[in-house]
Backbone atoms as SQL, in Angstrom:
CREATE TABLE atoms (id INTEGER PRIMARY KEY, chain TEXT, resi INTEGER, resn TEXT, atom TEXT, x REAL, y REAL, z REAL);
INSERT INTO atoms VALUES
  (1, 'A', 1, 'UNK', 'N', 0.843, -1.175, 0.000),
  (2, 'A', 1, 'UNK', 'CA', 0.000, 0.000, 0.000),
  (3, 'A', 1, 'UNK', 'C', 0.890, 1.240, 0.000),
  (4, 'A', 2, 'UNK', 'N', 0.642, 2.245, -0.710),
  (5, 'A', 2, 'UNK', 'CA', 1.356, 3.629, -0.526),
  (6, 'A', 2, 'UNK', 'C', 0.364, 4.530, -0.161),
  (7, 'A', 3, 'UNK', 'N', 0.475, 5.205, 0.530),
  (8, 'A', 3, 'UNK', 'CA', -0.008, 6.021, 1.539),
  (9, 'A', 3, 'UNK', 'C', 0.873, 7.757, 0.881),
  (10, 'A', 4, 'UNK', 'N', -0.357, 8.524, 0.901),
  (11, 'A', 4, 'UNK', 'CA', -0.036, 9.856, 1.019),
  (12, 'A', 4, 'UNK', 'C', 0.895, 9.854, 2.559),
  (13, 'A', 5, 'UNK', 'N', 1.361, 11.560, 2.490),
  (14, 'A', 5, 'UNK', 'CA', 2.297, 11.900, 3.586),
  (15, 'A', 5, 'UNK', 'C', 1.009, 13.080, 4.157),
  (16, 'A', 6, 'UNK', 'N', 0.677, 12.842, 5.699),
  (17, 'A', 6, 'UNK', 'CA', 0.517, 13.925, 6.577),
  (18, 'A', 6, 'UNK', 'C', 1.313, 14.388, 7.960),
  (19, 'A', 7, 'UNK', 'N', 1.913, 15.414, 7.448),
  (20, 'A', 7, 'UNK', 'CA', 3.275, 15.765, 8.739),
  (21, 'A', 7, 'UNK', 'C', 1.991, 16.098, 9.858),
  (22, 'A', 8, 'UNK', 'N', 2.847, 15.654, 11.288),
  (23, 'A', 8, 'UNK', 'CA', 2.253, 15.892, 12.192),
  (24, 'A', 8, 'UNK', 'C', 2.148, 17.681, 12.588),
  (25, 'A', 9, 'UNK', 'N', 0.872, 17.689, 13.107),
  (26, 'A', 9, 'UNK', 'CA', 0.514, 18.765, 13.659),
  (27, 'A', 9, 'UNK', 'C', 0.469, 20.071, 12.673),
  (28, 'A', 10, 'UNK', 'N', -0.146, 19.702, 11.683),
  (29, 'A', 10, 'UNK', 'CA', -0.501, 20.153, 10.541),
  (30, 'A', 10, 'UNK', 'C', -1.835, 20.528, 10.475),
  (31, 'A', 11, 'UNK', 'N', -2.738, 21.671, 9.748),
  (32, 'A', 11, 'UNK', 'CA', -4.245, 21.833, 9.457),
  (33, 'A', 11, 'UNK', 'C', -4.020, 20.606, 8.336),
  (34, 'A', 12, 'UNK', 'N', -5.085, 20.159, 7.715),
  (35, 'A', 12, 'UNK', 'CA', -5.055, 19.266, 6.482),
  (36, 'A', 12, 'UNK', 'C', -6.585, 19.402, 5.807),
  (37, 'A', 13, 'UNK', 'N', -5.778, 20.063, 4.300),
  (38, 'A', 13, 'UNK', 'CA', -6.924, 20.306, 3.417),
  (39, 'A', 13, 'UNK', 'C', -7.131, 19.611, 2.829),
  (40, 'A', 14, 'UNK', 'N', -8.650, 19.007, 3.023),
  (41, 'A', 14, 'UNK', 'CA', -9.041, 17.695, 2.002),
  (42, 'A', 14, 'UNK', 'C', -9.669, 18.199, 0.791),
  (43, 'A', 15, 'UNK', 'N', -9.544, 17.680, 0.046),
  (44, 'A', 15, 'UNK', 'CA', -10.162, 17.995, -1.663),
  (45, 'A', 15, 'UNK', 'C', -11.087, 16.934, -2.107),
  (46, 'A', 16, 'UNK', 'N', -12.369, 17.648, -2.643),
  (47, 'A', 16, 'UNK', 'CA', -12.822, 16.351, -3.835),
  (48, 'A', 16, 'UNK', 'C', -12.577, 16.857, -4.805),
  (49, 'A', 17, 'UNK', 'N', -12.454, 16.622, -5.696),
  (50, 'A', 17, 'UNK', 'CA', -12.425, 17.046, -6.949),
  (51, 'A', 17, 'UNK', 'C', -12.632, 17.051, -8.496),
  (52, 'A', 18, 'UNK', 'N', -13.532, 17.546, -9.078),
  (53, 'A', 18, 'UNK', 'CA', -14.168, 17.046, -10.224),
  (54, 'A', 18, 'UNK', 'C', -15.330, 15.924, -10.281),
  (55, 'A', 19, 'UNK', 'N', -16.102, 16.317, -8.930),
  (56, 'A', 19, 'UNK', 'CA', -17.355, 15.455, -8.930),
  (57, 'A', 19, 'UNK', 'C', -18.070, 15.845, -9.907),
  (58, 'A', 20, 'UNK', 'N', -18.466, 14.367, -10.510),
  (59, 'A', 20, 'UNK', 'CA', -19.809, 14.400, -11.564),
  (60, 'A', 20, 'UNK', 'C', -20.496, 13.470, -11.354),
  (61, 'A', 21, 'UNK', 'N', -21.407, 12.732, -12.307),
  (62, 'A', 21, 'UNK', 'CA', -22.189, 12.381, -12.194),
  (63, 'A', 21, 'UNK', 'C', -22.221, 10.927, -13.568),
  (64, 'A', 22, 'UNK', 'N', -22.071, 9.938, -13.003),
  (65, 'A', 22, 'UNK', 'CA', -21.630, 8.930, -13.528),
  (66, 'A', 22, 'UNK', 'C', -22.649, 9.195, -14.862),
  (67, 'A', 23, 'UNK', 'N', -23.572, 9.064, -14.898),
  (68, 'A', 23, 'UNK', 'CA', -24.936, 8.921, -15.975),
  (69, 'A', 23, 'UNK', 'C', -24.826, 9.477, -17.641),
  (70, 'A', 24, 'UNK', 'N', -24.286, 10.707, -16.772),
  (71, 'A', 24, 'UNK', 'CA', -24.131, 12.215, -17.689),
  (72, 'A', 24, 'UNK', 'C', -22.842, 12.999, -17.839),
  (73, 'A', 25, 'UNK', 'N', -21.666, 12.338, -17.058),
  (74, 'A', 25, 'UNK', 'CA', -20.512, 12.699, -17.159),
  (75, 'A', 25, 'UNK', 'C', -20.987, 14.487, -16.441),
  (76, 'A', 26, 'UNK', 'N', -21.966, 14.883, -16.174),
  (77, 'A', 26, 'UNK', 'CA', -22.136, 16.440, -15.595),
  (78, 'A', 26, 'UNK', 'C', -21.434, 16.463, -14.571),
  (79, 'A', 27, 'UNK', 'N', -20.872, 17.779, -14.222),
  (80, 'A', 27, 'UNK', 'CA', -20.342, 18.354, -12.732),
  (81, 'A', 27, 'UNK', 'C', -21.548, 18.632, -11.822),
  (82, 'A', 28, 'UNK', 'N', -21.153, 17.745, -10.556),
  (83, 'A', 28, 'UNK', 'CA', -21.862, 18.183, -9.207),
  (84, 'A', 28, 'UNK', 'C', -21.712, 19.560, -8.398),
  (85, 'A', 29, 'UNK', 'N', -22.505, 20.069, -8.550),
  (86, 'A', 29, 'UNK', 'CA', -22.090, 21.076, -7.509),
  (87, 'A', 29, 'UNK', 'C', -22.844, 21.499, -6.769),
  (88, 'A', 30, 'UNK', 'N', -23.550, 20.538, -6.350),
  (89, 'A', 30, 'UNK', 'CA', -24.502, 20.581, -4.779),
  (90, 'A', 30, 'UNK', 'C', -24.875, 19.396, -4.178),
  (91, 'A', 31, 'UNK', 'N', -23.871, 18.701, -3.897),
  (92, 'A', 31, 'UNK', 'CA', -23.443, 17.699, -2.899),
  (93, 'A', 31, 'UNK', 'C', -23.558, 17.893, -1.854),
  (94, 'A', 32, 'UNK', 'N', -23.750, 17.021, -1.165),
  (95, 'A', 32, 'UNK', 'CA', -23.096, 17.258, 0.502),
  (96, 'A', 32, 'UNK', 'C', -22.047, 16.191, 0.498),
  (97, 'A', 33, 'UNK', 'N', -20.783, 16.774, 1.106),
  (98, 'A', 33, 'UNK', 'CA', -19.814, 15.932, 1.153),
  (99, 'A', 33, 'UNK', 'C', -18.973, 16.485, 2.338),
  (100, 'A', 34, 'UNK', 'N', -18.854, 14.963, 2.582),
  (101, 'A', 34, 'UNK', 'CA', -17.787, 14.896, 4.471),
  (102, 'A', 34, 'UNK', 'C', -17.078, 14.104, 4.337),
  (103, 'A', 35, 'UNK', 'N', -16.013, 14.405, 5.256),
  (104, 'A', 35, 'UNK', 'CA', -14.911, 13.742, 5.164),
  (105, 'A', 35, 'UNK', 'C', -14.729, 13.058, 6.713),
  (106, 'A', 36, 'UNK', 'N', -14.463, 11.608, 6.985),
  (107, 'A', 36, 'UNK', 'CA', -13.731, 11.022, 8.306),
  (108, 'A', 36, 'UNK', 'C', -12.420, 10.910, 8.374),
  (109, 'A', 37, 'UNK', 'N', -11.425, 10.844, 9.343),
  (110, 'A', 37, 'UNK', 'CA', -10.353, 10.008, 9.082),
  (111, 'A', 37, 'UNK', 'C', -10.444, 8.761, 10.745),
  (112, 'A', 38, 'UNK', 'N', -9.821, 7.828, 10.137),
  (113, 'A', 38, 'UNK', 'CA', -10.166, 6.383, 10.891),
  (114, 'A', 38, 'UNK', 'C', -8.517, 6.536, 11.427),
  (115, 'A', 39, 'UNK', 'N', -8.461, 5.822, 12.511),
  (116, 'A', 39, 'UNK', 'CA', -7.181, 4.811, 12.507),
  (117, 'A', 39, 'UNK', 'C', -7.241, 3.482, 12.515),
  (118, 'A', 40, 'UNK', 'N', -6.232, 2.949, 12.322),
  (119, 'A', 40, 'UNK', 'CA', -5.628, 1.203, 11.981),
  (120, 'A', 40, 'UNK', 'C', -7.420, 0.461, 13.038),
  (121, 'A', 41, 'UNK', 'N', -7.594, 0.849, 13.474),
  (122, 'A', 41, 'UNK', 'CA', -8.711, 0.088, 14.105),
  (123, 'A', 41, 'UNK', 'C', -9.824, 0.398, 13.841),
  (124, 'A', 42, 'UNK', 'N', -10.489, 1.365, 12.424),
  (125, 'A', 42, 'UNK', 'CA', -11.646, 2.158, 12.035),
  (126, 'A', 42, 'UNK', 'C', -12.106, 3.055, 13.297),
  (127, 'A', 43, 'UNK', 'N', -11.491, 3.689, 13.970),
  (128, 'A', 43, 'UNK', 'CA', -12.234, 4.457, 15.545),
  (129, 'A', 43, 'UNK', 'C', -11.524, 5.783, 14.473),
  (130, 'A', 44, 'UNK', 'N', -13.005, 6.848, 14.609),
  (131, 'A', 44, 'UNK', 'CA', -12.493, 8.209, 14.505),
  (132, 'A', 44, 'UNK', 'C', -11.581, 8.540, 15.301),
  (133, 'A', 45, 'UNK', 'N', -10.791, 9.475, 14.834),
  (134, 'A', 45, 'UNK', 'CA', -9.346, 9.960, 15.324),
  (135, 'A', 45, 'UNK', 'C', -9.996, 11.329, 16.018),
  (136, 'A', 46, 'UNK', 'N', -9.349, 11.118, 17.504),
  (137, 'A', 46, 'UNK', 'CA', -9.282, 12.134, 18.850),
  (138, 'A', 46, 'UNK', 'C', -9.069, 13.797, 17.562),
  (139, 'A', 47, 'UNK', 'N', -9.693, 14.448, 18.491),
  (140, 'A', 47, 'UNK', 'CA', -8.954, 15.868, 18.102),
  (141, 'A', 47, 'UNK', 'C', -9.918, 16.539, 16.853),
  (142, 'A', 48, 'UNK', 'N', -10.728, 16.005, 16.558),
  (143, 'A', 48, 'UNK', 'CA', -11.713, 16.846, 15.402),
  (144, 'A', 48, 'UNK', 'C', -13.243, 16.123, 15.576),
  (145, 'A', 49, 'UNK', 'N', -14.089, 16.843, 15.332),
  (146, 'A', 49, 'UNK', 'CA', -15.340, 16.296, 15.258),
  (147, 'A', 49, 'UNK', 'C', -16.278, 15.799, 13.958),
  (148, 'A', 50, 'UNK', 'N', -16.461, 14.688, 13.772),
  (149, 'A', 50, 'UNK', 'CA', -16.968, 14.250, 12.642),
  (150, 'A', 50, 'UNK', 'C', -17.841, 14.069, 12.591),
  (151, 'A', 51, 'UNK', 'N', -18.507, 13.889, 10.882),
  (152, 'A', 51, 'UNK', 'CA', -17.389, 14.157, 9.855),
  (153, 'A', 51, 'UNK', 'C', -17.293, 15.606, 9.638),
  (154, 'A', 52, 'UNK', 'N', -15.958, 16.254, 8.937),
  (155, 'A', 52, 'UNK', 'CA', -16.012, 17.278, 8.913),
  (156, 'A', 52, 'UNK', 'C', -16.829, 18.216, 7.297),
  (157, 'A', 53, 'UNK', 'N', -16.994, 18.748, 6.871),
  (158, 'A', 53, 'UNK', 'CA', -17.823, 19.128, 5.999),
  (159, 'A', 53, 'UNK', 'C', -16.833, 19.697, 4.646),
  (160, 'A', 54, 'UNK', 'N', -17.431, 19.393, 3.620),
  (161, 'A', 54, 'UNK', 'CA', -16.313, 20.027, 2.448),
  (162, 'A', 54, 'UNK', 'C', -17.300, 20.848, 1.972),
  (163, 'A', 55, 'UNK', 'N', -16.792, 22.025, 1.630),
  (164, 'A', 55, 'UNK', 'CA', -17.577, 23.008, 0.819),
  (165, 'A', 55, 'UNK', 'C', -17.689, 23.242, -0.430),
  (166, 'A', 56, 'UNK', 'N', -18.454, 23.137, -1.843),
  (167, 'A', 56, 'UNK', 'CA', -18.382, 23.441, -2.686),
  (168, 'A', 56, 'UNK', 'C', -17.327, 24.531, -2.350),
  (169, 'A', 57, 'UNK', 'N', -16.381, 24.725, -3.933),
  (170, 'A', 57, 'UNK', 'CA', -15.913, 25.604, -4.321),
  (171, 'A', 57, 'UNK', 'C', -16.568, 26.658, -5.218),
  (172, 'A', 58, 'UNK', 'N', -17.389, 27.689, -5.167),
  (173, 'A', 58, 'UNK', 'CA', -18.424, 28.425, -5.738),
  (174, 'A', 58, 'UNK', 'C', -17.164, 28.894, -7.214),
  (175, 'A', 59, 'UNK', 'N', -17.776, 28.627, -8.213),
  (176, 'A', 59, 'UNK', 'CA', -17.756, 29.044, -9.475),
  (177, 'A', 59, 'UNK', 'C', -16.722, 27.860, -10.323),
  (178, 'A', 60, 'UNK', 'N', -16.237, 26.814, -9.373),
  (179, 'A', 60, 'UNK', 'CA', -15.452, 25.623, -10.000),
  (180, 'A', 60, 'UNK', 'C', -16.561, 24.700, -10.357),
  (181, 'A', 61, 'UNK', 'N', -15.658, 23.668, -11.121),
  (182, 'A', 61, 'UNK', 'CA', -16.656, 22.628, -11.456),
  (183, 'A', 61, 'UNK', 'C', -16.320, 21.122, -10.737),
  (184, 'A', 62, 'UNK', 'N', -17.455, 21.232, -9.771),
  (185, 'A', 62, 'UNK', 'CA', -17.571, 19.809, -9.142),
  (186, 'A', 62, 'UNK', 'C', -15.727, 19.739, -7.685),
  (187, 'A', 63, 'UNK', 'N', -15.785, 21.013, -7.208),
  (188, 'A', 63, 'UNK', 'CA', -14.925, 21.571, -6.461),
  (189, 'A', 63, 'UNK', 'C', -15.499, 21.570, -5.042),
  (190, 'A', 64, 'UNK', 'N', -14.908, 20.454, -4.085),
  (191, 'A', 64, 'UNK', 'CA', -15.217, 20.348, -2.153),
  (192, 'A', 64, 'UNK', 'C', -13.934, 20.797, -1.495),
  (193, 'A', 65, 'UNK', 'N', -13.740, 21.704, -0.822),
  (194, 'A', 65, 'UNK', 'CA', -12.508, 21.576, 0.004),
  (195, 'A', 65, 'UNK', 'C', -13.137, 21.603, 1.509),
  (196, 'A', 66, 'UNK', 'N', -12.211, 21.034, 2.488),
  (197, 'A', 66, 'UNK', 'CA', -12.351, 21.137, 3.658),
  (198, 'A', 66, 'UNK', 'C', -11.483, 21.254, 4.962),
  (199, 'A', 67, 'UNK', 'N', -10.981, 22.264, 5.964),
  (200, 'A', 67, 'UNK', 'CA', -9.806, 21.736, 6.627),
  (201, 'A', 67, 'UNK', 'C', -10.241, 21.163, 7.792),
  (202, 'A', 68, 'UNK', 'N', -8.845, 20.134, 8.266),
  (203, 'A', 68, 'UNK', 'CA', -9.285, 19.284, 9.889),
  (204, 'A', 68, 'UNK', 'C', -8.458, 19.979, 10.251),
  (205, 'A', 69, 'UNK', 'N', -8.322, 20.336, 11.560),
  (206, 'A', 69, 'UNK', 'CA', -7.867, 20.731, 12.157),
  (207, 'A', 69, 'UNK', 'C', -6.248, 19.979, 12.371),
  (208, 'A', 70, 'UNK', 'N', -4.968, 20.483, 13.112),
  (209, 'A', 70, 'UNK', 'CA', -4.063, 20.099, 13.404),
  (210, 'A', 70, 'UNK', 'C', -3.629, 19.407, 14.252),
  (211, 'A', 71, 'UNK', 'N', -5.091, 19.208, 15.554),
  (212, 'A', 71, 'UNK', 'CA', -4.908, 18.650, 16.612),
  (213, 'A', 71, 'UNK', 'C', -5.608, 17.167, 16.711),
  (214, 'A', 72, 'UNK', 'N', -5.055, 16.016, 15.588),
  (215, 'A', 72, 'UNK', 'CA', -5.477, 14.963, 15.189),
  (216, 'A', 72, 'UNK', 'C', -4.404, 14.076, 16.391),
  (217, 'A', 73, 'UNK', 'N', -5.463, 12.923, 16.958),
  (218, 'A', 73, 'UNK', 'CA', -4.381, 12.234, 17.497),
  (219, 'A', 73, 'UNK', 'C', -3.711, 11.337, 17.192),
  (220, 'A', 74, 'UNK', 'N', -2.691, 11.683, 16.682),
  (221, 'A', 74, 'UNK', 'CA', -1.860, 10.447, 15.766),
  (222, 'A', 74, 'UNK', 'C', -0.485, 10.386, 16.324),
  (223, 'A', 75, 'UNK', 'N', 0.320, 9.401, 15.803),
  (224, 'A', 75, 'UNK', 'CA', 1.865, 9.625, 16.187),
  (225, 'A', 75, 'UNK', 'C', 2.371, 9.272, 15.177),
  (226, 'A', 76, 'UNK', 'N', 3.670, 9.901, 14.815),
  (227, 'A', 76, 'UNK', 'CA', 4.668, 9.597, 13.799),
  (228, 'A', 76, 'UNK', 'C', 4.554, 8.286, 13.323),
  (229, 'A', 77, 'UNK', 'N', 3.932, 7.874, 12.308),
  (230, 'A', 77, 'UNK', 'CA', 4.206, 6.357, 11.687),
  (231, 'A', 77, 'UNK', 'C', 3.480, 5.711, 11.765),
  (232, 'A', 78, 'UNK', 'N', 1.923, 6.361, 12.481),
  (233, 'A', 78, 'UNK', 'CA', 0.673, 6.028, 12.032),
  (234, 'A', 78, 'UNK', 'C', 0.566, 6.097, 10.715),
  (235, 'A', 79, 'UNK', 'N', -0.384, 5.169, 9.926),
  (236, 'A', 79, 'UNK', 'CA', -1.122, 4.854, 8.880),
  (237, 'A', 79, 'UNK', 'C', -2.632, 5.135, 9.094),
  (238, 'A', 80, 'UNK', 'N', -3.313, 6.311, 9.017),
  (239, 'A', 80, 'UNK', 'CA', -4.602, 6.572, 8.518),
  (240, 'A', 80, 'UNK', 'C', -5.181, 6.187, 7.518),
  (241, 'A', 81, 'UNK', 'N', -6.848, 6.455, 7.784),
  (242, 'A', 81, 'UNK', 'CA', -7.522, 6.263, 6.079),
  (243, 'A', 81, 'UNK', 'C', -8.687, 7.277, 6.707),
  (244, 'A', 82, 'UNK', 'N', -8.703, 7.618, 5.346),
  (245, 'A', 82, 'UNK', 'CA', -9.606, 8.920, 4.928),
  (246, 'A', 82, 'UNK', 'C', -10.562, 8.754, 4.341),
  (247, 'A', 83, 'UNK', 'N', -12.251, 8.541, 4.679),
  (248, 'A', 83, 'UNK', 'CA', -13.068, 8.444, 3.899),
  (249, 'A', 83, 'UNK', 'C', -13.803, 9.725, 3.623),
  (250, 'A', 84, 'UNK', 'N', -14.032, 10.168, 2.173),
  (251, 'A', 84, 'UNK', 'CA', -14.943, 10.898, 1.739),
  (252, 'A', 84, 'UNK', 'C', -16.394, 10.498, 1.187),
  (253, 'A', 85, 'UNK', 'N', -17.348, 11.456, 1.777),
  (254, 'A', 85, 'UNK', 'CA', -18.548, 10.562, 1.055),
  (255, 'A', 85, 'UNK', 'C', -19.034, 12.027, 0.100),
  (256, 'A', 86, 'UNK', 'N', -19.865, 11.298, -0.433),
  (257, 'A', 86, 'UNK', 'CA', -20.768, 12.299, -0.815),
  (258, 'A', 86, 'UNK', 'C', -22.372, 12.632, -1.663),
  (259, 'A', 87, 'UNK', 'N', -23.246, 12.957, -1.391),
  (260, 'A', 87, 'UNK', 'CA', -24.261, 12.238, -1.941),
  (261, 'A', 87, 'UNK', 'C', -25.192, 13.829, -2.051),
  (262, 'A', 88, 'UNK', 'N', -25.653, 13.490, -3.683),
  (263, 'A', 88, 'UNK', 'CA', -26.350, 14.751, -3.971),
  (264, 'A', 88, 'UNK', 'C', -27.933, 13.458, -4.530),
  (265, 'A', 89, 'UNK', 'N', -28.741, 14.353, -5.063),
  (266, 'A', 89, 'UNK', 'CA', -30.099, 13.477, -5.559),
  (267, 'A', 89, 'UNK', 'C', -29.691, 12.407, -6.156),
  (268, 'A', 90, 'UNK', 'N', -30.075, 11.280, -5.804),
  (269, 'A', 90, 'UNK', 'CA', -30.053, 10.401, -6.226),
  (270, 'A', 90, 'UNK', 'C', -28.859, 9.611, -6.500),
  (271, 'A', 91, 'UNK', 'N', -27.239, 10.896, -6.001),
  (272, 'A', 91, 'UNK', 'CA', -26.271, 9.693, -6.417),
  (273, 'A', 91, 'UNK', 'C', -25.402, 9.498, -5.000),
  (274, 'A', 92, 'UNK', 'N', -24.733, 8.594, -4.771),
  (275, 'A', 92, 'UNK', 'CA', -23.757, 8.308, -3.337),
  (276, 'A', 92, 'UNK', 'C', -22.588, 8.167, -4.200),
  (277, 'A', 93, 'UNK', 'N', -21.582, 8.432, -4.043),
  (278, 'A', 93, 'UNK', 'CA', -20.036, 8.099, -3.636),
  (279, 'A', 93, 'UNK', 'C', -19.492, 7.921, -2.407),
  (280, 'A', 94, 'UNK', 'N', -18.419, 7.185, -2.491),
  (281, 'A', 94, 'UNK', 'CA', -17.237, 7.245, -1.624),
  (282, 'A', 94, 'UNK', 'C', -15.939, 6.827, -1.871),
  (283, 'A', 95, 'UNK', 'N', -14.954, 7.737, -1.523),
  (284, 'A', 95, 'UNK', 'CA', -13.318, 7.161, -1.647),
  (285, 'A', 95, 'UNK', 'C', -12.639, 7.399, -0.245),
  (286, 'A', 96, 'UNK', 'N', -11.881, 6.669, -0.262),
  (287, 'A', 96, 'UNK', 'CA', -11.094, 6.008, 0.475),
  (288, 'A', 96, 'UNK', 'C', -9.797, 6.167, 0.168),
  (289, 'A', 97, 'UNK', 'N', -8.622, 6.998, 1.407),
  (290, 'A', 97, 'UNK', 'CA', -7.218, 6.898, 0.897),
  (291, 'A', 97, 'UNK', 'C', -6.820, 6.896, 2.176),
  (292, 'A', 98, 'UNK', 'N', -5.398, 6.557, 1.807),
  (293, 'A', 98, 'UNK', 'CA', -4.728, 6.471, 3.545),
  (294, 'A', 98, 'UNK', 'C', -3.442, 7.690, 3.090),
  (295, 'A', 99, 'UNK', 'N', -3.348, 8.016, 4.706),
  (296, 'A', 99, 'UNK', 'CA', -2.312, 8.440, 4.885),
  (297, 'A', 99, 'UNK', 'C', -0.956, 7.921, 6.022),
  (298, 'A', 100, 'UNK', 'N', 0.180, 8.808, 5.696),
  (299, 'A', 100, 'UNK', 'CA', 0.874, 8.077, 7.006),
  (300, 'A', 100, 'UNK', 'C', 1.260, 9.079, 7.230),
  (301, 'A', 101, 'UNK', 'N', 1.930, 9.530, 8.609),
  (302, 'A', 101, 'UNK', 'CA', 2.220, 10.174, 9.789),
  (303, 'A', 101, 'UNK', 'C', 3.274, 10.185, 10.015),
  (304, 'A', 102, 'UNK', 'N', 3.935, 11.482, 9.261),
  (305, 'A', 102, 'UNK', 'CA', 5.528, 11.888, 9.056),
  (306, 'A', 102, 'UNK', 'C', 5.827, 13.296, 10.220),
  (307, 'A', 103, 'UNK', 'N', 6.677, 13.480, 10.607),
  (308, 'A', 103, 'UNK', 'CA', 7.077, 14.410, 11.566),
  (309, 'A', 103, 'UNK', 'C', 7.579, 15.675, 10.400),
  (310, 'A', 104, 'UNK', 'N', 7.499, 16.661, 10.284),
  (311, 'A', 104, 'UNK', 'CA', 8.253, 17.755, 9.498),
  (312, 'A', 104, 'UNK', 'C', 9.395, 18.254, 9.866),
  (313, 'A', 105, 'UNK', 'N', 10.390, 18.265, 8.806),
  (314, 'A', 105, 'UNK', 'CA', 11.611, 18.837, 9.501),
  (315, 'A', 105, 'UNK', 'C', 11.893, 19.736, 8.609),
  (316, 'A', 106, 'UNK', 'N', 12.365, 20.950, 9.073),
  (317, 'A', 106, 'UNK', 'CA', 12.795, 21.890, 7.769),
  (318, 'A', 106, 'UNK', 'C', 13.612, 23.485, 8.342);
């Protein structure tokens, strides 16, 4: 598995991006879409309240961003997973990605 990088003690901006609509290939842009993040044992992660909410991006196409906060409880070398859902009339999605839990040095 490869895993995105989230340095600890970081805000973290989640993205959907380019939601459409399987049927019609159209852009969504009135979804509701949230985001969880799990650890290794599916238990929401300490430090944010879920799920957190992604906002359309007003004038993009099929554009959610959302930030969690920095105060996630994780430790260096955790492996997360990130579920996004999202569901407008009549359609559901969801993806699924992991991350892992790098310290920043710079």
């Amino acid at each position: 598995m490869t895993a995105a990088v989230y340095h600890l003690n970081n805000s973290l901006l989640v993205e959907l991006r380019d939601l459409r609509n399987a049927a019609d290939n159209s852009y969504v842009n009135t979804a509701t879409v949230a985001v969880s993040i799990k650890d290794a044992a599916g238990t929401n992660l300490a430090g944010a309240t879920w799920p957190v909410s992604l906002g359309y991006v007003a004038g993009s196409n099929g554009l959610y961003q959302g930030v969690v906060a920095s105060t996630l409880g994780v430790s260096v070398g955790d492996v997360v997973t990130v579920y996004i859902t999202a569901t407008a009339t009549g359609l559901d999605g969801e993806w699924v990605n992991h991350l892992e839990v790098k310290q920043r040095y710079g």
